[in-house]
mmCIF file of the N, C-alpha and C atoms, coordinates in Angstrom:
data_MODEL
# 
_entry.id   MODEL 
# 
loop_
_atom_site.group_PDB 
_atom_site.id 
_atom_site.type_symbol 
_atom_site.label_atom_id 
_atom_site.label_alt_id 
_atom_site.label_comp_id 
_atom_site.label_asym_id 
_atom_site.label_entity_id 
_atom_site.label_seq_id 
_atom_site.pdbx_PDB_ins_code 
_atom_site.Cartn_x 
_atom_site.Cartn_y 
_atom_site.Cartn_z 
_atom_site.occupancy 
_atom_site.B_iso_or_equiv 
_atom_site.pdbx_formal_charge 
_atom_site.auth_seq_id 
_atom_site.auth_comp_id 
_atom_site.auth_asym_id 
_atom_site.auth_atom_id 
_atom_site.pdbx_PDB_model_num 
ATOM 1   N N  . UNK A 1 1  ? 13.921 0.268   -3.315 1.00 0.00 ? 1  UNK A N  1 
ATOM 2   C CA . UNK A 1 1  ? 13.790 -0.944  -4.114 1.00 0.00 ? 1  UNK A CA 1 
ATOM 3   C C  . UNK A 1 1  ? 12.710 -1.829  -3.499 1.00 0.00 ? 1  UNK A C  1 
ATOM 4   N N  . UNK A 1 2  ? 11.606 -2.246  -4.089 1.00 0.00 ? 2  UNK A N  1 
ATOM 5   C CA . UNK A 1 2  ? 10.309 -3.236  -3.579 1.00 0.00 ? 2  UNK A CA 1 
ATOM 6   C C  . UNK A 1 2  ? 10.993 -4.502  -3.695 1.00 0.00 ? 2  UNK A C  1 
ATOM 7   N N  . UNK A 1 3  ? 10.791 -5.407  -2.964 1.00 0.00 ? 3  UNK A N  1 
ATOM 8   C CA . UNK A 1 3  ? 10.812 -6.746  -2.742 1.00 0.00 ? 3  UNK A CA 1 
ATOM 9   C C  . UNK A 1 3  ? 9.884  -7.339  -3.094 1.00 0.00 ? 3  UNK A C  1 
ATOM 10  N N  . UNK A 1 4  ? 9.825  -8.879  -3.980 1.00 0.00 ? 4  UNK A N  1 
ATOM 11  C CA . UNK A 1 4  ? 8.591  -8.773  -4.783 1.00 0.00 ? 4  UNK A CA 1 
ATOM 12  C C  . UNK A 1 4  ? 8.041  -10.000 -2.992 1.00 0.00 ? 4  UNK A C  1 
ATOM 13  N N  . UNK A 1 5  ? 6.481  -9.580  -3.045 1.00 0.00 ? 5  UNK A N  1 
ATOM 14  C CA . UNK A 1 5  ? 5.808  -10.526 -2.127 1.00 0.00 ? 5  UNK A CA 1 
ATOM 15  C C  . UNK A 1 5  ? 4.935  -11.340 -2.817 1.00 0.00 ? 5  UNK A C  1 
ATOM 16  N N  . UNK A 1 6  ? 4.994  -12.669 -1.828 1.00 0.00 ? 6  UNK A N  1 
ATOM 17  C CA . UNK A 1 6  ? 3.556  -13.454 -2.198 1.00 0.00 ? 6  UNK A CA 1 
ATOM 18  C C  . UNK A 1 6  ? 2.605  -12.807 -1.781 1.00 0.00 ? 6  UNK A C  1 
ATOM 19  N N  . UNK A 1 7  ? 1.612  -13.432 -2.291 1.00 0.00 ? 7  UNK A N  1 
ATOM 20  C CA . UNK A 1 7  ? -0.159 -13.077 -1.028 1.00 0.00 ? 7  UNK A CA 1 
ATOM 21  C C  . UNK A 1 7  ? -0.341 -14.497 -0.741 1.00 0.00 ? 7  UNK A C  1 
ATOM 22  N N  . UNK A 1 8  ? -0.112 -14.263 0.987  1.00 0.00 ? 8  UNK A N  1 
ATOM 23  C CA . UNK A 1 8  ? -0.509 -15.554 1.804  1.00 0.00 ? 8  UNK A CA 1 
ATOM 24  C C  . UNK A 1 8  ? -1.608 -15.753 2.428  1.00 0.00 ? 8  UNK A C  1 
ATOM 25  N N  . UNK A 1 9  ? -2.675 -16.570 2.122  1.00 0.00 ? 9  UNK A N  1 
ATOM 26  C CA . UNK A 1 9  ? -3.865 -16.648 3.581  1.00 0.00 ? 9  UNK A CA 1 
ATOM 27  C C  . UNK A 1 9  ? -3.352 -17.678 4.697  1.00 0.00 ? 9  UNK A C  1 
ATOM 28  N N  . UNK A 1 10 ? -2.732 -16.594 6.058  1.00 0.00 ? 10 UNK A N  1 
ATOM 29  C CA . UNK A 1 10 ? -1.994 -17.331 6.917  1.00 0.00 ? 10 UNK A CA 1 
ATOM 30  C C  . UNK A 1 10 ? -2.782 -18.626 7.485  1.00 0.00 ? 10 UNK A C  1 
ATOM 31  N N  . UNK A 1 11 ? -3.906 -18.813 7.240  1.00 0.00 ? 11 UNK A N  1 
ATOM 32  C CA . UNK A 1 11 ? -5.310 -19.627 7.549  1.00 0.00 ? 11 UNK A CA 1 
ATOM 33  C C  . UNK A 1 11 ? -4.675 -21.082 6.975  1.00 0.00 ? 11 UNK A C  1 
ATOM 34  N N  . UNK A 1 12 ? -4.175 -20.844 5.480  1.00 0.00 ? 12 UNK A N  1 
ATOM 35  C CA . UNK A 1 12 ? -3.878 -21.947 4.620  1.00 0.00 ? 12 UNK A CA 1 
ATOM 36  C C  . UNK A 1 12 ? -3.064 -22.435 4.445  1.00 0.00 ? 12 UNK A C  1 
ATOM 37  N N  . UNK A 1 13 ? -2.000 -22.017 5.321  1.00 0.00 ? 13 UNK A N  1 
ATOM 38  C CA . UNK A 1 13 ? -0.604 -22.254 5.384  1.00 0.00 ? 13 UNK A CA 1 
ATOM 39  C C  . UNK A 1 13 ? 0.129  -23.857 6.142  1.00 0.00 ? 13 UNK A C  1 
ATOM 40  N N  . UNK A 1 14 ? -0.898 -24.050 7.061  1.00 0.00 ? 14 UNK A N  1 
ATOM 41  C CA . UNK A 1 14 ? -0.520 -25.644 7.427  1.00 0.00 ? 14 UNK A CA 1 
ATOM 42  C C  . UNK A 1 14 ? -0.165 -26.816 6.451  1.00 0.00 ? 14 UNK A C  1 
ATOM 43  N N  . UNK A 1 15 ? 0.854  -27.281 6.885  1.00 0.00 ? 15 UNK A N  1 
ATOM 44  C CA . UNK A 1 15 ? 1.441  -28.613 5.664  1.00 0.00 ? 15 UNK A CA 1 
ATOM 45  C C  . UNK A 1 15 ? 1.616  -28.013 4.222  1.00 0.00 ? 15 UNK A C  1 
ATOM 46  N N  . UNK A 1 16 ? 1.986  -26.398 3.946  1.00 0.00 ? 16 UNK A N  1 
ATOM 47  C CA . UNK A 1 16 ? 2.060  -26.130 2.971  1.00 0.00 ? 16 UNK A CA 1 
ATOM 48  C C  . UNK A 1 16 ? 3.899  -26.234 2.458  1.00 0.00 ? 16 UNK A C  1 
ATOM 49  N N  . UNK A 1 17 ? 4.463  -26.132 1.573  1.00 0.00 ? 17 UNK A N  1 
ATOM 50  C CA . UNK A 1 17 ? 5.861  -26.740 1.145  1.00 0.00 ? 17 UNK A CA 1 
ATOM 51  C C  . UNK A 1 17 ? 6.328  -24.966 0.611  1.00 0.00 ? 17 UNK A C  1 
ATOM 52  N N  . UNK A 1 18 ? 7.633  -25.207 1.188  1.00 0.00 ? 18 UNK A N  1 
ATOM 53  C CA . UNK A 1 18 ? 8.645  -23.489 1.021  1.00 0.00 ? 18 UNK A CA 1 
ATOM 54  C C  . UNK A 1 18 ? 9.923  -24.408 0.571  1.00 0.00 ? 18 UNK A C  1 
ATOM 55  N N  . UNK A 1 19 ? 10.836 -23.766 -0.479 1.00 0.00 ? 19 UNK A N  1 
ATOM 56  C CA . UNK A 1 19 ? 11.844 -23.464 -0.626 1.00 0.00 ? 19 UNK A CA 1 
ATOM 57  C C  . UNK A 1 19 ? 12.744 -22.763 -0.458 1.00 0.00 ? 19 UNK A C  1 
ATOM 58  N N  . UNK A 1 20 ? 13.957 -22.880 0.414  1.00 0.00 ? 20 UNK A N  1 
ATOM 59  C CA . UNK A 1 20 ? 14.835 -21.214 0.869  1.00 0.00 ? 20 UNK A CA 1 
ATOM 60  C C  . UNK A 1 20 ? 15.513 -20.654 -0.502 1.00 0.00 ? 20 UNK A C  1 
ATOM 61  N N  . UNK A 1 21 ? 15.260 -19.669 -0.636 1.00 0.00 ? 21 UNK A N  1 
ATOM 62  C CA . UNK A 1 21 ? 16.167 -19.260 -2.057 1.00 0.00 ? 21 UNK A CA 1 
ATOM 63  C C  . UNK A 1 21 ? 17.234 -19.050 -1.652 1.00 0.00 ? 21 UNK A C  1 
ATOM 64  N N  . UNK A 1 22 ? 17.622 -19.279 -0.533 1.00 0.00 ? 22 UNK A N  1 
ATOM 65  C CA . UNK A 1 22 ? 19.424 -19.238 -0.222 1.00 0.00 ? 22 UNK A CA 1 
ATOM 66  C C  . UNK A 1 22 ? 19.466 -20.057 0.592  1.00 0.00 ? 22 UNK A C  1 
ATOM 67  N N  . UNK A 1 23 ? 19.476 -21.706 0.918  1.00 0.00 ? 23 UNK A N  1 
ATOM 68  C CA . UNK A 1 23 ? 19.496 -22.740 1.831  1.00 0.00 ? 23 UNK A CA 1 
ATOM 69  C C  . UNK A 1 23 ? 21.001 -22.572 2.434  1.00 0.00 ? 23 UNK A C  1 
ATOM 70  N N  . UNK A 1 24 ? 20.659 -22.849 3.481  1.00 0.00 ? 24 UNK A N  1 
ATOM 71  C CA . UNK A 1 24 ? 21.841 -23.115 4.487  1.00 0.00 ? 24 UNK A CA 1 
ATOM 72  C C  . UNK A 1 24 ? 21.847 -24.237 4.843  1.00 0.00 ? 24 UNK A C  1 
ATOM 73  N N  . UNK A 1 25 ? 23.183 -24.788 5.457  1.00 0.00 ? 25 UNK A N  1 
ATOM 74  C CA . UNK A 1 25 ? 23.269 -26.493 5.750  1.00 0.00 ? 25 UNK A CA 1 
ATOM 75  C C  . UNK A 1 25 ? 22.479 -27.082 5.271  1.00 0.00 ? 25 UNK A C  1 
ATOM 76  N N  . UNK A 1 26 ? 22.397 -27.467 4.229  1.00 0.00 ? 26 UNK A N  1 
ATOM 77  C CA . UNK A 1 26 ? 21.862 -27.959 2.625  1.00 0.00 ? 26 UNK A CA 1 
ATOM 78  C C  . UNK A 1 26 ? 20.156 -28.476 3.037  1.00 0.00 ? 26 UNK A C  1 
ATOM 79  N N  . UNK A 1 27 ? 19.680 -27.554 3.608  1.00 0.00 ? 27 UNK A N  1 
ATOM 80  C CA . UNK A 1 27 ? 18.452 -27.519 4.033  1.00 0.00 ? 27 UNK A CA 1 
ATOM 81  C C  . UNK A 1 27 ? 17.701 -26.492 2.854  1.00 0.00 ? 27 UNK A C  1 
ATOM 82  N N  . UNK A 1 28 ? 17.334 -26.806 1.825  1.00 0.00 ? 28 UNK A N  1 
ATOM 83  C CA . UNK A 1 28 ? 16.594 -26.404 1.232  1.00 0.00 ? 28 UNK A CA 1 
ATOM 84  C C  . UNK A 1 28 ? 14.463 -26.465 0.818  1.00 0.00 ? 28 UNK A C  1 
ATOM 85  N N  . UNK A 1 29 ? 14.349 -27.661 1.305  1.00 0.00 ? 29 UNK A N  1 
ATOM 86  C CA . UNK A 1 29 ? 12.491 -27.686 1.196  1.00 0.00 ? 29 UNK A CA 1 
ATOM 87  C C  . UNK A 1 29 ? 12.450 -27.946 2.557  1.00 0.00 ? 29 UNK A C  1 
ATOM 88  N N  . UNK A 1 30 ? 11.416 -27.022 2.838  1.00 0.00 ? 30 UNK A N  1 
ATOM 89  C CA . UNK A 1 30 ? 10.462 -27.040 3.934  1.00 0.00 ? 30 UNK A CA 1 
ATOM 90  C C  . UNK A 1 30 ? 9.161  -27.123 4.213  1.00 0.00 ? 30 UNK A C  1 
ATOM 91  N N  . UNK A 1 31 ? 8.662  -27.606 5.205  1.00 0.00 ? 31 UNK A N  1 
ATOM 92  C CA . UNK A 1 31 ? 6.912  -28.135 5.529  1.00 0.00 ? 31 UNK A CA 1 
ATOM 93  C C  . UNK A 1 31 ? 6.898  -26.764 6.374  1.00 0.00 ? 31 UNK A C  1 
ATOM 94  N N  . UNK A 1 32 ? 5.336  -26.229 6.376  1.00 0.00 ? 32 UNK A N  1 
ATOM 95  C CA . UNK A 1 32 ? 4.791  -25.680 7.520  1.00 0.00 ? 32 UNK A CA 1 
ATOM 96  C C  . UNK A 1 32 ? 3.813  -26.803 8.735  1.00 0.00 ? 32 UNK A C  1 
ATOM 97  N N  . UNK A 1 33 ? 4.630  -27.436 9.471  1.00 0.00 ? 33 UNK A N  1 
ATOM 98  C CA . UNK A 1 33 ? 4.282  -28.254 10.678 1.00 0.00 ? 33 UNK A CA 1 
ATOM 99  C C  . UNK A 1 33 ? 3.276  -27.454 11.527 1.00 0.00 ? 33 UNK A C  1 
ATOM 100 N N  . UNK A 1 34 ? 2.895  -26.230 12.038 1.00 0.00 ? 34 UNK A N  1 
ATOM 101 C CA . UNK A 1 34 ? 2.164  -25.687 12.722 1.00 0.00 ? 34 UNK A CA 1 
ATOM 102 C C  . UNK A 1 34 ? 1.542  -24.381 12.502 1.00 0.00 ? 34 UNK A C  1 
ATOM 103 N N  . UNK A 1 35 ? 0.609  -23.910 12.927 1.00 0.00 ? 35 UNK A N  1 
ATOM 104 C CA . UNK A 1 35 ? 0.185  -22.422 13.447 1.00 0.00 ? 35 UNK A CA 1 
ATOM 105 C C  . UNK A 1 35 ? 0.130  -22.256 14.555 1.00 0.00 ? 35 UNK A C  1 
ATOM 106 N N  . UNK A 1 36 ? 0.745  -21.174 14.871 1.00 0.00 ? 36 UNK A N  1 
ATOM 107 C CA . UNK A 1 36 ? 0.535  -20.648 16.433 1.00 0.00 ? 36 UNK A CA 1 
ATOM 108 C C  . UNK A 1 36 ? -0.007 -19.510 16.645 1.00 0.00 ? 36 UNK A C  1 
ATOM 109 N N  . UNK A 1 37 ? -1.401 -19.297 17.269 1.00 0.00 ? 37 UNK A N  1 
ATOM 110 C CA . UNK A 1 37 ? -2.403 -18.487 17.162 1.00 0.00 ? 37 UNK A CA 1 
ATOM 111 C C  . UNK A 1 37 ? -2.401 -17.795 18.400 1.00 0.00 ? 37 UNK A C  1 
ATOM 112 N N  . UNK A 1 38 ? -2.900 -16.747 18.099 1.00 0.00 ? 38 UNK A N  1 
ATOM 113 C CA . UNK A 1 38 ? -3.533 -15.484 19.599 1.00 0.00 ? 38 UNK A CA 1 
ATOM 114 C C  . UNK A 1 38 ? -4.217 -16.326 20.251 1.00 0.00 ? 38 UNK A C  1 
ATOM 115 N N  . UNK A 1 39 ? -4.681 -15.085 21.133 1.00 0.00 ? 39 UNK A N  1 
ATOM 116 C CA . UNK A 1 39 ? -6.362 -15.837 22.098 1.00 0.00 ? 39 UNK A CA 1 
ATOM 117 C C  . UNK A 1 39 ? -7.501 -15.432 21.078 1.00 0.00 ? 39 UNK A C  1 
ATOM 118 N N  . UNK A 1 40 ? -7.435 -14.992 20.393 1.00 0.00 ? 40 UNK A N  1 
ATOM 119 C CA . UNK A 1 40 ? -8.235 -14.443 19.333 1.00 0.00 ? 40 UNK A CA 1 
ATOM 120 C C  . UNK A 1 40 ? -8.226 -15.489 18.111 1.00 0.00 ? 40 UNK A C  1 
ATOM 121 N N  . UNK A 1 41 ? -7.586 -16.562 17.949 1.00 0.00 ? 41 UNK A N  1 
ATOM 122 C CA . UNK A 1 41 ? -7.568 -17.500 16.910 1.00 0.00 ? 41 UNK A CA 1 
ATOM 123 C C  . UNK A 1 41 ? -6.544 -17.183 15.846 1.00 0.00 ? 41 UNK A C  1 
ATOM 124 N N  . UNK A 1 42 ? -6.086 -15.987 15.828 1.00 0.00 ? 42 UNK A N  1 
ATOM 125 C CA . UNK A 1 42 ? -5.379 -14.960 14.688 1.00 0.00 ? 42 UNK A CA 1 
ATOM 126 C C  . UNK A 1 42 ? -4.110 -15.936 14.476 1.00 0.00 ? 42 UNK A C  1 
ATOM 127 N N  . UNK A 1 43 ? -3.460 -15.912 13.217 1.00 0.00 ? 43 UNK A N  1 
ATOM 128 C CA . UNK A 1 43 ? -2.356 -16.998 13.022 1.00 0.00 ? 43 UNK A CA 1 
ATOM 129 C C  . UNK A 1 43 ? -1.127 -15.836 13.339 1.00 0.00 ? 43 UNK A C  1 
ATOM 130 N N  . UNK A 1 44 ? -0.740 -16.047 14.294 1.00 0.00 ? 44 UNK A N  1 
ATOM 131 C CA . UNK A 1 44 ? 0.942  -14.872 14.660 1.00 0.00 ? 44 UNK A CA 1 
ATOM 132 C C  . UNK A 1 44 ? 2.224  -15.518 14.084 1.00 0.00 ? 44 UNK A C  1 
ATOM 133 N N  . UNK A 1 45 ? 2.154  -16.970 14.108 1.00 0.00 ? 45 UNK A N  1 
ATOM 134 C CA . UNK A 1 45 ? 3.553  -17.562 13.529 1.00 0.00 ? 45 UNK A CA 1 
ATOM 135 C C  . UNK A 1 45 ? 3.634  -19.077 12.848 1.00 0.00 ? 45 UNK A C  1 
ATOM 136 N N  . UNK A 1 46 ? 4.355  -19.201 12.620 1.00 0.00 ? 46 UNK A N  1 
ATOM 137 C CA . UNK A 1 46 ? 4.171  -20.792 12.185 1.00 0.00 ? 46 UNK A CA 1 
ATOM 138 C C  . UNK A 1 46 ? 5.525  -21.796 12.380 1.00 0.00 ? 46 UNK A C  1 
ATOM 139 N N  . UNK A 1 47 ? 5.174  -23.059 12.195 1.00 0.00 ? 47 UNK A N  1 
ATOM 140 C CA . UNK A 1 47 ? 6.681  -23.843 12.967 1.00 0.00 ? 47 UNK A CA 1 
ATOM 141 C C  . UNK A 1 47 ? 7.021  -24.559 11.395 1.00 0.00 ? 47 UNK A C  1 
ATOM 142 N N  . UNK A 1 48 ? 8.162  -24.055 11.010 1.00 0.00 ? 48 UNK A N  1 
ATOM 143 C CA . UNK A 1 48 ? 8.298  -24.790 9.868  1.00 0.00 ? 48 UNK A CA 1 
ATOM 144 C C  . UNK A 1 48 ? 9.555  -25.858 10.249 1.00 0.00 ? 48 UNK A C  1 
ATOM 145 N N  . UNK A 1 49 ? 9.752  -26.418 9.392  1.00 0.00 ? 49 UNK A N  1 
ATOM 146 C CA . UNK A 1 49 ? 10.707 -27.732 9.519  1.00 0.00 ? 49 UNK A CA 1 
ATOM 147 C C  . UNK A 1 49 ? 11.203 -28.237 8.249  1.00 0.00 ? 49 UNK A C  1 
ATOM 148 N N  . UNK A 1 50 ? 12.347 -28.264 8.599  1.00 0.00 ? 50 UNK A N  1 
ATOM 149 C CA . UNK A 1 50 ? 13.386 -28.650 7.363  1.00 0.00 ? 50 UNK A CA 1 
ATOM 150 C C  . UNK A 1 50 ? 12.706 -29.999 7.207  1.00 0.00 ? 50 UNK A C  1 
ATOM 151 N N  . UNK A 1 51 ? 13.199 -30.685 5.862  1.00 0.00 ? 51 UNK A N  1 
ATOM 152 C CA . UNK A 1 51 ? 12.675 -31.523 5.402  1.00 0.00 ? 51 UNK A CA 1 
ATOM 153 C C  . UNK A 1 51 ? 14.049 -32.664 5.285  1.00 0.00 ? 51 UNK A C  1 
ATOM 154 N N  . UNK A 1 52 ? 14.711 -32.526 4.935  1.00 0.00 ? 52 UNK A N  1 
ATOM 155 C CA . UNK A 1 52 ? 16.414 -33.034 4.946  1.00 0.00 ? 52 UNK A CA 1 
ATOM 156 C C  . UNK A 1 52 ? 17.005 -33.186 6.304  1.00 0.00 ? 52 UNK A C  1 
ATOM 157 N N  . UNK A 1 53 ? 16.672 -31.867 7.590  1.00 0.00 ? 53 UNK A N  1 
ATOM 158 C CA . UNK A 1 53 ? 17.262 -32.709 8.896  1.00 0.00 ? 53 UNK A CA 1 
ATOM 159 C C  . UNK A 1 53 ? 16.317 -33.043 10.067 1.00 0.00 ? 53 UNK A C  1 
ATOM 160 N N  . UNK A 1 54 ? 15.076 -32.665 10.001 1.00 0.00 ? 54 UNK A N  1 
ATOM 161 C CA . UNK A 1 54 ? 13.899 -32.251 10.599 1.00 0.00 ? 54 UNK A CA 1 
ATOM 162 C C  . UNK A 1 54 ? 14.013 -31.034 11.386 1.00 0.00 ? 54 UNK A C  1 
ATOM 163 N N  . UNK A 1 55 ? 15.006 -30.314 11.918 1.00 0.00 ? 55 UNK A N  1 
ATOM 164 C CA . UNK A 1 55 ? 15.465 -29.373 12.229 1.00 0.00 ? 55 UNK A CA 1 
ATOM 165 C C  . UNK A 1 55 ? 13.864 -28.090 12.482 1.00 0.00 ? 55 UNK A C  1 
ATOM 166 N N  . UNK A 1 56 ? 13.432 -27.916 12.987 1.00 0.00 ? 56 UNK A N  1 
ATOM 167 C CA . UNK A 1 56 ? 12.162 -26.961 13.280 1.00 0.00 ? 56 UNK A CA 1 
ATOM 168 C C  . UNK A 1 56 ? 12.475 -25.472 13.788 1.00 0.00 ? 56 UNK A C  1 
ATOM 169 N N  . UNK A 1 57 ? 11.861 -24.603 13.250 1.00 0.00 ? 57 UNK A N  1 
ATOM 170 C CA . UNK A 1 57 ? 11.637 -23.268 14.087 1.00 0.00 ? 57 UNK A CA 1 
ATOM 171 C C  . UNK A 1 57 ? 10.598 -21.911 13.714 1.00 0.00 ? 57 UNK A C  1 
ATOM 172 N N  . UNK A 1 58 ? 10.505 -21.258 15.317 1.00 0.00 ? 58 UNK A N  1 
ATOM 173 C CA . UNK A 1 58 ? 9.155  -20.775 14.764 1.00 0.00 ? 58 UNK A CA 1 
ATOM 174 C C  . UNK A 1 58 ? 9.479  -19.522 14.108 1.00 0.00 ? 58 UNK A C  1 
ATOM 175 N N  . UNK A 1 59 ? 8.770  -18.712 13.246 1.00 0.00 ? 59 UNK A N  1 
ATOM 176 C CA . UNK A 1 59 ? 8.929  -17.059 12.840 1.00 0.00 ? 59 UNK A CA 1 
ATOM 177 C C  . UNK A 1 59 ? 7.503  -16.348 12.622 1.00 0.00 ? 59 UNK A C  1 
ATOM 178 N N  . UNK A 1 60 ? 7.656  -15.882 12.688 1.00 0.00 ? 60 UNK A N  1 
ATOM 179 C CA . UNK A 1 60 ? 6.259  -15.173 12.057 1.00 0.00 ? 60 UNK A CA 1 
ATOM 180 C C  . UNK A 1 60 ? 5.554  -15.721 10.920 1.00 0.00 ? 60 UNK A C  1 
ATOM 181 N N  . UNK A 1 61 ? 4.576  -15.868 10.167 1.00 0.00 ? 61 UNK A N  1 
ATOM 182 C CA . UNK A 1 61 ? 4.083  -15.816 8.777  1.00 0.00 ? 61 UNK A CA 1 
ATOM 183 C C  . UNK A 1 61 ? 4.430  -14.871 7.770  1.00 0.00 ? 61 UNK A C  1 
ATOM 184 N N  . UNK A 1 62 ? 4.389  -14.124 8.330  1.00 0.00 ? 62 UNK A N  1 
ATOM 185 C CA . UNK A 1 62 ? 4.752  -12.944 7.385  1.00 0.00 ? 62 UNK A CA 1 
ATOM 186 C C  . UNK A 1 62 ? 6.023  -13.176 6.629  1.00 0.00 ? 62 UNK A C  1 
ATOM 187 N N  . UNK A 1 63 ? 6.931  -13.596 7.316  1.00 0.00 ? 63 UNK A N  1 
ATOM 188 C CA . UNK A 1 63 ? 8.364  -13.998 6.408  1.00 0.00 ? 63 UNK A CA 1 
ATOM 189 C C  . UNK A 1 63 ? 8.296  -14.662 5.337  1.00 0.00 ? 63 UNK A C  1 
ATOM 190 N N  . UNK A 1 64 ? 7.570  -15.396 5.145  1.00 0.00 ? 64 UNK A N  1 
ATOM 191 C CA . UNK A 1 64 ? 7.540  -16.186 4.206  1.00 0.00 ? 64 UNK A CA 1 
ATOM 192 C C  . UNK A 1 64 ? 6.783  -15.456 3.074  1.00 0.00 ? 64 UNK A C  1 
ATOM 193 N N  . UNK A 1 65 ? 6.467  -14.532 3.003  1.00 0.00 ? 65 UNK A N  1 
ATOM 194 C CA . UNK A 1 65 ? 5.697  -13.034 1.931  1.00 0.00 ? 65 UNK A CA 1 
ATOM 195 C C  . UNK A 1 65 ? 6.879  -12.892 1.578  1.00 0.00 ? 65 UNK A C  1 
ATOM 196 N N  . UNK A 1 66 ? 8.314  -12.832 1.459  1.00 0.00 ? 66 UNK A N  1 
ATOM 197 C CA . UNK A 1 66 ? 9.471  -12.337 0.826  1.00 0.00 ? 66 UNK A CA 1 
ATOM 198 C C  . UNK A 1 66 ? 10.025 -13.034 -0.210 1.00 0.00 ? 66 UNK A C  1 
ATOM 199 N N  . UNK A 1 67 ? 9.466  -13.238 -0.881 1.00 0.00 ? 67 UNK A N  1 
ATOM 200 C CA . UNK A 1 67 ? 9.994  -14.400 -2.452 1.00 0.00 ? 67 UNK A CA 1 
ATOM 201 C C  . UNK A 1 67 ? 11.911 -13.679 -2.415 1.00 0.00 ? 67 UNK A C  1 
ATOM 202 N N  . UNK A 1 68 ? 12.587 -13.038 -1.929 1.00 0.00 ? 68 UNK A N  1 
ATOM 203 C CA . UNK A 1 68 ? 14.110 -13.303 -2.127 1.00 0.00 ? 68 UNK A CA 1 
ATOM 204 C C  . UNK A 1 68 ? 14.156 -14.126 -1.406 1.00 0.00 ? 68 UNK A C  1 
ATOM 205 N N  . UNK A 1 69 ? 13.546 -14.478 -0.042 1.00 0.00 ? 69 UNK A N  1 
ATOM 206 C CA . UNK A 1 69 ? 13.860 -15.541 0.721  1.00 0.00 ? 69 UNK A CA 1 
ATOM 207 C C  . UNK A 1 69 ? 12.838 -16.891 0.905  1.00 0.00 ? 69 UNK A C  1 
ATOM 208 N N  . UNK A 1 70 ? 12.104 -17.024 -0.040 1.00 0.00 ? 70 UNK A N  1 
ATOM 209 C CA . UNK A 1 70 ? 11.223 -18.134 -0.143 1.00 0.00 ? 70 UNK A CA 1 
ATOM 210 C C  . UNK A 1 70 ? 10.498 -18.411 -1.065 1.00 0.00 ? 70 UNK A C  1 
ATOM 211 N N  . UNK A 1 71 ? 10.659 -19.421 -1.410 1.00 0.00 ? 71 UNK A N  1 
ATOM 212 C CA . UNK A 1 71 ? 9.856  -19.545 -3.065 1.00 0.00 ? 71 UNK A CA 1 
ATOM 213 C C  . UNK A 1 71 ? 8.737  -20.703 -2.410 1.00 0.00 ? 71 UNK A C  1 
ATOM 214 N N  . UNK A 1 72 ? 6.904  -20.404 -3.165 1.00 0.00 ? 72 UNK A N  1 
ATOM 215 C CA . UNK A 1 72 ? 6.174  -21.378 -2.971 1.00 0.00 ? 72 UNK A CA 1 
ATOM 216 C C  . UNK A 1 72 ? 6.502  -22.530 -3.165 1.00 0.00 ? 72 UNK A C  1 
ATOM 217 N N  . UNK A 1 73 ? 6.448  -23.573 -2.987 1.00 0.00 ? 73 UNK A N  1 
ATOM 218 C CA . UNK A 1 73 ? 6.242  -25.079 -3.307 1.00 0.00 ? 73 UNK A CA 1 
ATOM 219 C C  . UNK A 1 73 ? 7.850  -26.132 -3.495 1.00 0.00 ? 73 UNK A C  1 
ATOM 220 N N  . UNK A 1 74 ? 7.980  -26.829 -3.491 1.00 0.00 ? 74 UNK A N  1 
ATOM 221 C CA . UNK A 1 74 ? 9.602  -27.091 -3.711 1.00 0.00 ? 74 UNK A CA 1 
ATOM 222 C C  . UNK A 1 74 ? 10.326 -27.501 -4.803 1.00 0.00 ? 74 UNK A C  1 
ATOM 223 N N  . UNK A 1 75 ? 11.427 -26.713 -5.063 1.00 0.00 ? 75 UNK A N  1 
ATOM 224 C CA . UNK A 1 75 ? 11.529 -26.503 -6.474 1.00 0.00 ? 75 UNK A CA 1 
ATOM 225 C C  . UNK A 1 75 ? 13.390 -27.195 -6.342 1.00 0.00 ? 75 UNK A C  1 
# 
């Protein structure tokens, strides 16, 4: 079964807005607060942050390519 993905340019992703399609502790919209880059400049992760508790943490970029678990913009 495919999982449908976004296409992200991890480049463009700062201060960009996520929705969890399954929020927990009623944390549903989120900011991307950071990139955290190689020695190479390369974007490896990003610090997102709840918007409802400020609550922060880092994951990869790539996670956020999984539309079951994240919808663009806040809805």
């Amino acid at each position: 079964m495919n999982t449908p993905q976004h296409r992200i340019n991890p480049r463009k992703l700062l201060l960009s807005k996520w929705t969890a399609a399954h929020p927990k502790h009623r944390e549903k919209h989120f900011l991307v607060t950071a990139l955290v880059r190689d020695e190479e400049g390369t974007v490896i992760d990003i610090e997102l942050q709840a918007v409802l508790t400020g609550r922060t943490e880092q994951l990869p970029w790539q996670t956020l390519r999984d539309a079951n678990c994240w919808l663009m913009g806040w809805r």
